[in-house]
C-alpha angles and dihedrals in degrees: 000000000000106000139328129226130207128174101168100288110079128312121264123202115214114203140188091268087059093051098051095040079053089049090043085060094060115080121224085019107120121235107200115087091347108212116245093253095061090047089050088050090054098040089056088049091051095063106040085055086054089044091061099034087054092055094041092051080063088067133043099262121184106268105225106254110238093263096045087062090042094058090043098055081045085057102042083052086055088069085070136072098248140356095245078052092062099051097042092061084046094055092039086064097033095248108154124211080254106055082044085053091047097044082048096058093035085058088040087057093049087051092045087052104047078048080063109041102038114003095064098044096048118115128183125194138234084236085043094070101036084052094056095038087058107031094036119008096046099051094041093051091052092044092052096041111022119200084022121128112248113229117250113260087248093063095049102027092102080054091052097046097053090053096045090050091040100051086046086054084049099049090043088054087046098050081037093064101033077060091053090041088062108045104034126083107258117185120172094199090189127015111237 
């Protein structure tokens, strides 16, 4: 037992299994004798992931439909060099087809949260991408290909869009969990 989280739903412990599954998930990461940096990382990922399942289990969230799951565990084998890659360092750490299945959908369901929460309340404005065009693409493209013609704001607006929405959704996750940090029961019951 590594540590347990509770934000007002339920607590949920979090053990060494959890942490080196976590760690198995994550191409190029090694798996025998994992440095305590990379156990704390994980640690800290775990429960901000149990942060945001508790508070979306206060709401009806969309359950990921079987072959959801299934394409995102395709595309989470993809990260790594080969599929028999991908199960051997499953079965090195014990992790079933069914506790993959279950860590997928429990990450579906974040996704599916944070969909819900930011993403469809995010606005960005027309000044908003000028702004950034001017103050950010432009000199970023100079910088990178000197002597190249930037392309007009027009050509590159629906790009900008997408980042500038992407990194909001990203701050709002970010304040989001600073928030849960601070009001949920967090106890490291041993240190990794």
């Amino acid at each position: 037992m590594v540590a347990t989280v509770n934000a007002g739903v339920r607590t949920d412990l979090i053990t060494y299994s959890d942490l080196v599954w976590q760690l198995a998930l994550q191409p190029h990461t090694l798996l025998d004798n994992p440095s305590s940096e990379d156990l704390n990382r994980a640690l800290r990922l775990l429960i901000d992931q149990r942060l945001i399942l508790q508070e979306a289990e206060k709401i009806p969230t969309i359950v990921p439909t079987p072959k959801e799951v299934s394409d995102a565990v395709t595309e989470l084998s993809r990260n790594f060099t080969s599929f028999p890659e991908f199960q051997q360092r499953l079965q090195r750490v014990g992790l079933t087809s069914e506790k993959l299945n279950e860590i997928v959908e429990q990450r579906l369901k974040m996704e599916k949260y944070l969909d819900f929460r930011f993403r469809n309340f995010v606005v960005i404005s027309q000044k908003e991408i000028a702004d950034y065009y001017r103050d950010v693409y432009t000199p970023r493209v100079q910088a990178r290909l000197p002597g190249r013609i930037v392309p007009p704001l027009e050509q590159v607006r629906d790009e900008i869009e997408k980042t500038l929405m992407e990194a909001k959704i990203a701050s709002d996750t970010y304040t989001f969990l600073d928030n849960a940090r601070e009001r949920a029961e967090i106890v490291t019951l041993n240190p990794v």
